[in-house]
C-alpha positions in Angstrom: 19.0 14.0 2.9 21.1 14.3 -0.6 24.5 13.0 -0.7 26.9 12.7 -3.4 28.5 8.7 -4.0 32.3 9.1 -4.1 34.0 9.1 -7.5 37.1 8.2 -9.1 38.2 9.0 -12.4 41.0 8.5 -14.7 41.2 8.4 -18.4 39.4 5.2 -18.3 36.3 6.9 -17.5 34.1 6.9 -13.4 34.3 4.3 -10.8 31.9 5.2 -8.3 31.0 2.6 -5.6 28.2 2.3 -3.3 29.0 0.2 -0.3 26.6 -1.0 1.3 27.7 -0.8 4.9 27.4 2.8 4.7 23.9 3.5 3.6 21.4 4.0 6.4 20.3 0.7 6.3 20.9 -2.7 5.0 19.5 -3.1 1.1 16.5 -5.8 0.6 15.5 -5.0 -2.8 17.7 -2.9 -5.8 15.6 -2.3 -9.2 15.8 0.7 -11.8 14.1 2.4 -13.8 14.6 3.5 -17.6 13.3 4.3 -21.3 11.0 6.9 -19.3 9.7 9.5 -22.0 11.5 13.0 -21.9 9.5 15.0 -18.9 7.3 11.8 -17.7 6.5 11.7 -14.1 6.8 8.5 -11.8 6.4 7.2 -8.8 3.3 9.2 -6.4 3.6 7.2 -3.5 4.6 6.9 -0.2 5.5 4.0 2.3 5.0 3.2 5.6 8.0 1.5 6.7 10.1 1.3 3.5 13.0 3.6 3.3 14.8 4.5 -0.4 17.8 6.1 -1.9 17.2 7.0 -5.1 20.3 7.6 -6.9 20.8 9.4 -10.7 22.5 6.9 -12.8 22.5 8.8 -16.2 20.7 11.8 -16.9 19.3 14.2 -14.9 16.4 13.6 -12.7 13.9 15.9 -10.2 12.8 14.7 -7.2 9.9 15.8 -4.8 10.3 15.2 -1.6 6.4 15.4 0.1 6.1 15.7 4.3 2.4 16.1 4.3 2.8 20.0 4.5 5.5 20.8 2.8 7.0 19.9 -0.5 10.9 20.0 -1.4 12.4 19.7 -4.8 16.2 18.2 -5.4 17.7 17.8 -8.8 20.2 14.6 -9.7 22.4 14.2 -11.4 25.2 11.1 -11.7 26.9 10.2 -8.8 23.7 11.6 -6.5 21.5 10.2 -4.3 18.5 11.3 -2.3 17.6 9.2 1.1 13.4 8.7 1.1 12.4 8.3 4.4 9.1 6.6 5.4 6.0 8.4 5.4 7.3 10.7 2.3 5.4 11.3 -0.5 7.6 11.0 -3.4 7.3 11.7 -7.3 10.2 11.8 -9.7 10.2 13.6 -13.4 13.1 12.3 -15.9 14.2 15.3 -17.7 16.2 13.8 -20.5 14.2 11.1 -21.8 17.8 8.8 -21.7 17.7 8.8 -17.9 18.4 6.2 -15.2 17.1 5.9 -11.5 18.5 3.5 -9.3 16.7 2.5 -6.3 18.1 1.1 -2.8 15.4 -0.4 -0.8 15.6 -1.2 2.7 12.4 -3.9 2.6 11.4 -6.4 0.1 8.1 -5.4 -2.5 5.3 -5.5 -0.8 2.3 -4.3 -2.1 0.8 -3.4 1.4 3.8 -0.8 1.9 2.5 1.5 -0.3 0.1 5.1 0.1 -1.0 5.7 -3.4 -4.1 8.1 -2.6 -2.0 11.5 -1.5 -5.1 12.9 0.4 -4.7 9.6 2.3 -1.2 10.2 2.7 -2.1 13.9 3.7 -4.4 12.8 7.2 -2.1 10.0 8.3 0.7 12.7 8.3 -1.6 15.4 9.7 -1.0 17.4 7.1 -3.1 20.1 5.8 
């Protein structure tokens, strides 16, 4: 799902709030990410009960979105967000090199959430 945050702007510069009562579930965790080279790809991983939103701070940032058979690419940009459902494989390239990625998380870090190996991803899923 991509969604766009609501805005307002004045000559004062862009106000744009994310209240939490409307995401699709209730926040546990908030980190970011930044000072990723120009073109540097992140993430490769999937969870299996941790939802996300990744949002586009600053920059510009592509997303791939990974089902197990199909892949799906979305491009942010400031005031966008992407949900990340579990069981999605999920990779992100920061196209500026002077980008920020916000992350909403609806469960605290652990460790054991995680799918790093994408072929293991790929027969939980039943993908091809």
């Amino acid at each position: 799902m991509l969604g766009s945050w609501p805005t307002f702007e004045d000559n004062r510069g862009l106000l744009i709030p994310i209240e939490f009562d409307r995401l699709d579930f209730t926040p546990q965790r908030i980190f970011y990410v930044t000072g990723v080279p120009q073109g540097d790809e992140r993430g490769h991983h999937a969870h299996y009960t941790g939802q996300q939103i990744l949002t586009c701070i600053q920059g510009e940032i592509i997303v791939k979105l990974h089902d197990g058979k199909k892949l799906k690419t979305v491009t942010l940009k400031p005031t966008q967000w992407v949900l990340v459902d579990r069981l999605i494989w999920d990779s992100q390239i920061f196209v500026t090199g002077n980008d920020v990625l916000m992350c909403i998380c609806s469960t605290p870090y652990t460790k054991a959430d995680y799918i790093e190996d994408f072929e293991v991803f790929k027969k939980l899923v039943g993908g091809n």
